[in-house]
C-alpha positions in Angstrom: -24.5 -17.8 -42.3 -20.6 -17.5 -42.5 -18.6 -14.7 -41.5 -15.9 -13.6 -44.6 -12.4 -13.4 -43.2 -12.4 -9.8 -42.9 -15.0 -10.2 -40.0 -13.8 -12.8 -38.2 -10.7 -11.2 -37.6 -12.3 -7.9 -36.8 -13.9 -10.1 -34.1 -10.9 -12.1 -33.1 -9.3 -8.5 -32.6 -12.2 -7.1 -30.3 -12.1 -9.9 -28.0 -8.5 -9.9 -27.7 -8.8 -6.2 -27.0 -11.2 -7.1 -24.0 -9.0 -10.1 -23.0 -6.6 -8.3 -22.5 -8.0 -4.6 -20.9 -9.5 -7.7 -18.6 -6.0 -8.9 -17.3 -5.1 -5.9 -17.0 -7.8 -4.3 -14.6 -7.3 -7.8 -12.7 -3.6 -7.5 -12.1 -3.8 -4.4 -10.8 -6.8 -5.1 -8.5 -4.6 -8.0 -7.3 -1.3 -6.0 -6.9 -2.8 -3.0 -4.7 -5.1 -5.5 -2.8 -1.6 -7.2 -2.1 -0.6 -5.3 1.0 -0.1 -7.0 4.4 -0.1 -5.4 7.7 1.7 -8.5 9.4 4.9 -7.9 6.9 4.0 -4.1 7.5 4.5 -5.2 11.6 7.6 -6.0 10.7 9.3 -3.8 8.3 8.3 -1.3 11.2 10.4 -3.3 13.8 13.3 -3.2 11.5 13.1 -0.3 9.9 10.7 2.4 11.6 10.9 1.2 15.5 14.8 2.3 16.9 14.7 5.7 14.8 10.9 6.9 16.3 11.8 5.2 19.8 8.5 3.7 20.1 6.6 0.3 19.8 4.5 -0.3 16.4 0.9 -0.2 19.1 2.1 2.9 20.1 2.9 4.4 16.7 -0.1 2.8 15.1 -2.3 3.9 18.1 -1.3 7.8 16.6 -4.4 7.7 14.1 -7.7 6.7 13.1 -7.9 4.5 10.3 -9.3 7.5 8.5 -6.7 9.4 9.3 -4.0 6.9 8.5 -5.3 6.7 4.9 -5.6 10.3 4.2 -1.5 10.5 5.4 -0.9 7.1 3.3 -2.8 8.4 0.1 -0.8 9.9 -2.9 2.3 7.2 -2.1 2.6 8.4 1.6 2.8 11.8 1.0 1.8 12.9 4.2 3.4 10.0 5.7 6.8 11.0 5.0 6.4 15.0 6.0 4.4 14.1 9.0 6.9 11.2 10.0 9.7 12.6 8.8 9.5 15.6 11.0 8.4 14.3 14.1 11.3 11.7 13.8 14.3 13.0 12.0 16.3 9.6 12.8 13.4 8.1 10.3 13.7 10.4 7.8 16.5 9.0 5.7 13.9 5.3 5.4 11.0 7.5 5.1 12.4 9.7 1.8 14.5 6.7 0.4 13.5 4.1 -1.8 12.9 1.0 1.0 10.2 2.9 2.1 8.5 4.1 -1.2 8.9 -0.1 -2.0 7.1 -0.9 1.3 5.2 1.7 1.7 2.5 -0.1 1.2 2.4 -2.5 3.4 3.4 -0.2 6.3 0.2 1.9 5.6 -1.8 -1.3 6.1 0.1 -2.1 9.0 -0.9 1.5 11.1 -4.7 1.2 9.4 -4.7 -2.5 10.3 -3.7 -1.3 14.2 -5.2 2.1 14.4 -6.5 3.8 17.3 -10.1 2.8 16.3 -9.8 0.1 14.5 -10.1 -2.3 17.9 -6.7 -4.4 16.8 -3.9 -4.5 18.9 -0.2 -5.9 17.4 2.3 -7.9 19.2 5.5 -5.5 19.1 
């Protein structure tokens, strides 16, 4: 049995459709899964360490892992007014765009090194 042109493309559409919602889903699995606390070590050195005064073990060492992703959820939100406070010096980075870009792998970094989380970083 042949399928009339009207089908096949009907088909050829659907599975294009799925293709593509596949790609998607996948690229954006891959792009939040894409955070690493080692480049998070060291965007704190540079960025985070002179304006809060202490070392990234010590900052890190401030949380639980729990609580580190509760204050990294909605982009950092509680990141920022938590940090920001606490250390004024930081809270130009912290409201800026650098950190919104890195954000991300800063987060990972304090999880990575929390106070429970039985890691301990080199800075």
């Amino acid at each position: 049995m042949f399928l009339n042109k009207k089908a096949s493309a009907s088909m050829l559409t659907k599975f294009a459709s799925i293709s593509f919602a596949a790609l998607v889903g996948l690229s954006l699995t891959v792009s939040s899964a894409s955070a690493d606390h080692a480049r998070g070590q060291k965007l704190y050195l540079k960025f985070m360490k002179d304006a809060t005064g202490i070392k990234g073990d010590a900052f890190a060492a401030q949380h639980t892992m729990a609580e580190w992703k509760n204050l990294c959820s909605n982009e950092g939100a509680g990141f920022i007014d938590e940090y920001s406070k606490k250390y004024p010096g930081a809270a130009d980075f912290l409201k800026g765009p650098q950190f919104k870009k890195f954000q991300p792998d800063i987060c990972d970094f304090v999880i990575h090194y929390a106070k429970d989380s039985g890691n301990v970083p080199s800075c």
